[in-house]
C-alpha positions in Angstrom: -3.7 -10.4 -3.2 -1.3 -8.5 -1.2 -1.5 -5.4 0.8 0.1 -1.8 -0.2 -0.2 1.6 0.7 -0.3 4.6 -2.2 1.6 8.5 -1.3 1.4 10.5 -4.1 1.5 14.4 -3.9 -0.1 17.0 -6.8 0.4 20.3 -7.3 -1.9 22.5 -5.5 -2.8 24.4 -8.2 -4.2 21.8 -10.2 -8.0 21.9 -10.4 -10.5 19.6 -8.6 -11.8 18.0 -12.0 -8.0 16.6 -13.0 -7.9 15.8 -8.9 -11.0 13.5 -9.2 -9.8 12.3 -12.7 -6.2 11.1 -11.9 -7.7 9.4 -8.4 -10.3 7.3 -10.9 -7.6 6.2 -13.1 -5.7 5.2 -10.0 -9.0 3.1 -8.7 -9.7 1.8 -12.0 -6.0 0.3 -12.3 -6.3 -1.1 -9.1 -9.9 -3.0 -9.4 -9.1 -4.1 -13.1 -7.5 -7.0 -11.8 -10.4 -7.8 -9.3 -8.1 -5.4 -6.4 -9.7 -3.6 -3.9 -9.4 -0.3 -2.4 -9.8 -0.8 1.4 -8.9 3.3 2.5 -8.6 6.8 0.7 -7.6 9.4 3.3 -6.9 12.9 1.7 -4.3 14.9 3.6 -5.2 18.2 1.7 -2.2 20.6 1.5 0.4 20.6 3.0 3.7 21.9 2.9 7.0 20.0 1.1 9.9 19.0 3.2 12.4 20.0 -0.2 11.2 22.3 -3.0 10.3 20.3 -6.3 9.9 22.1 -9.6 9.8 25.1 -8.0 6.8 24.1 -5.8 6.5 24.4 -1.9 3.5 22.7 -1.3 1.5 19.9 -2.7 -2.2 17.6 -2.2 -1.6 14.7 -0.2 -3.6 12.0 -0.7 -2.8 7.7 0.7 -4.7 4.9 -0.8 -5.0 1.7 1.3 -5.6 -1.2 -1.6 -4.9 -5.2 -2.1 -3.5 -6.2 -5.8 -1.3 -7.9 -7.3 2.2 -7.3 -7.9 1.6 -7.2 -11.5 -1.0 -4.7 -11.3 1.4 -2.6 -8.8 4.1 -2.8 -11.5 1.2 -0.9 -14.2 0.1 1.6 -11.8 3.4 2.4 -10.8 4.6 3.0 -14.5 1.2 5.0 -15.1 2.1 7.4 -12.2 5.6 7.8 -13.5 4.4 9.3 -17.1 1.8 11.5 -15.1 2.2 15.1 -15.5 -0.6 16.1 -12.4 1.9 13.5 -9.8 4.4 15.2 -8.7 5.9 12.2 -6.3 4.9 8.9 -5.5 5.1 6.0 -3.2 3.8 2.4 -3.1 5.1 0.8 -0.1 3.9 -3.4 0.4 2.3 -3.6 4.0 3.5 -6.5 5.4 1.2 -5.9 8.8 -2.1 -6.1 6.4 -2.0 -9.3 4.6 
């Protein structure tokens, strides 16, 4: 297994039930393979550095977890056909092995 780190922003207008939703799909792709998340730390709002779709802020929220690459490849195309992510990142952590 092999350590990342999860960014993704949602719009601020989306409601606390799609929130809580879209961050159990996230945890369930990530401990289908036997992952782990080690750290979720929810930013809140905050503001955008660029406009995107015509919104100036967005809910931060980064996810410390261990998978594997394959599983990093799924969760990654399951967060591109999202419609509550509005950007993401998945960065490998090379400090956390």
């Amino acid at each position: 297994m092999k350590a990342y780190e999860l960014l993704f922003i949602i719009a601020p207008s989306t409601d606390e039930e799609t929130r809580a939703n879209t961050m159990n799909r996230i945890q369930g792709i990530i401990t289908s393979a036997e992952g782990s998340v080690d750290n979720v730390d929810e930013w809140g709002k905050r503001k955008l550095a660029y406009e995107i779709n015509g919104l100036t802020d967005g809910v931060y929220t980064l996810i410390d977890f261990h998978a594997d690459p394959a599983e990093v490849a799924e969760l990654d195309r399951v967060l591109r056909i999202s419609d509550v992510v509005v950007r993401h990142m998945i960065v490998k952590r090379t400090d956390r092995e």
